[in-house]
C-alpha positions as CSV (number, residue, x, y, z in Angstrom):
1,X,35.6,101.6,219.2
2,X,36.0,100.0,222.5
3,X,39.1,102.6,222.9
4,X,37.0,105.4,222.5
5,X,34.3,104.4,225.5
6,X,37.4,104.5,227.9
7,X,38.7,107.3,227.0
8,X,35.2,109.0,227.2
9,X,35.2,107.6,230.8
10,X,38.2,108.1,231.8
11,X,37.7,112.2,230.7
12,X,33.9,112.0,232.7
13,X,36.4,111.0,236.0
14,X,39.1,113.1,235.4
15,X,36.7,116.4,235.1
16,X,35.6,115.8,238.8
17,X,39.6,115.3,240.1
18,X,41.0,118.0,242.2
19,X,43.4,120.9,240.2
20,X,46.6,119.2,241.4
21,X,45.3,115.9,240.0
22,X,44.7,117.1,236.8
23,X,47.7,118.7,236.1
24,X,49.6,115.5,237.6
25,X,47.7,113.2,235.3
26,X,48.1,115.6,232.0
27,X,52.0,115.7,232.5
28,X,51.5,112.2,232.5
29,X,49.0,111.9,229.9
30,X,51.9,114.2,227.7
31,X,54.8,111.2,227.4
32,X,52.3,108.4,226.8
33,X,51.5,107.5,223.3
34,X,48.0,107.9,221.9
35,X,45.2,106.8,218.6
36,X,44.3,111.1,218.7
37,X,47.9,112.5,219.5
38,X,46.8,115.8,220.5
39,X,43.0,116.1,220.9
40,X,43.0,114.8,224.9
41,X,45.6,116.6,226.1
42,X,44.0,120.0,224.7
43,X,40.7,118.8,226.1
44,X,42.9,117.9,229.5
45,X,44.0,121.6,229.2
46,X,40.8,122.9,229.0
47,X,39.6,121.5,232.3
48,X,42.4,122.3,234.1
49,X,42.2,125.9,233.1
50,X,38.8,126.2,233.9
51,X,39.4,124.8,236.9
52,X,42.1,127.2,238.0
53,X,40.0,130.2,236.2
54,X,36.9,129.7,239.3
């Protein structure tokens, strides 16, 4: 559970890094080993491309 309230903090933080940030943390975020393998780096996408998009 306790896993789960730092990654939901962690995500709240990262959505306010700058675009270079955020793609430097989610190649990162790619080689290190997760509990939900793929669910934070398509929500890490997400961002990243909304970001870019305005």
């Amino acid at each position: 559970m306790e896993i789960f309230i730092i990654y939901a903090v962690v995500l709240f933080v990262y959505i306010f890094f700058p675009s270079w940030l955020k793609v430097l943390v989610f190649i990162i975020n790619i080689f290190i080993p997760d509990a939900v393998p793929v669910v934070d780096e398509a929500i890490m996408a997400v961002t990243i491309l909304a970001t870019l998009k305005s």
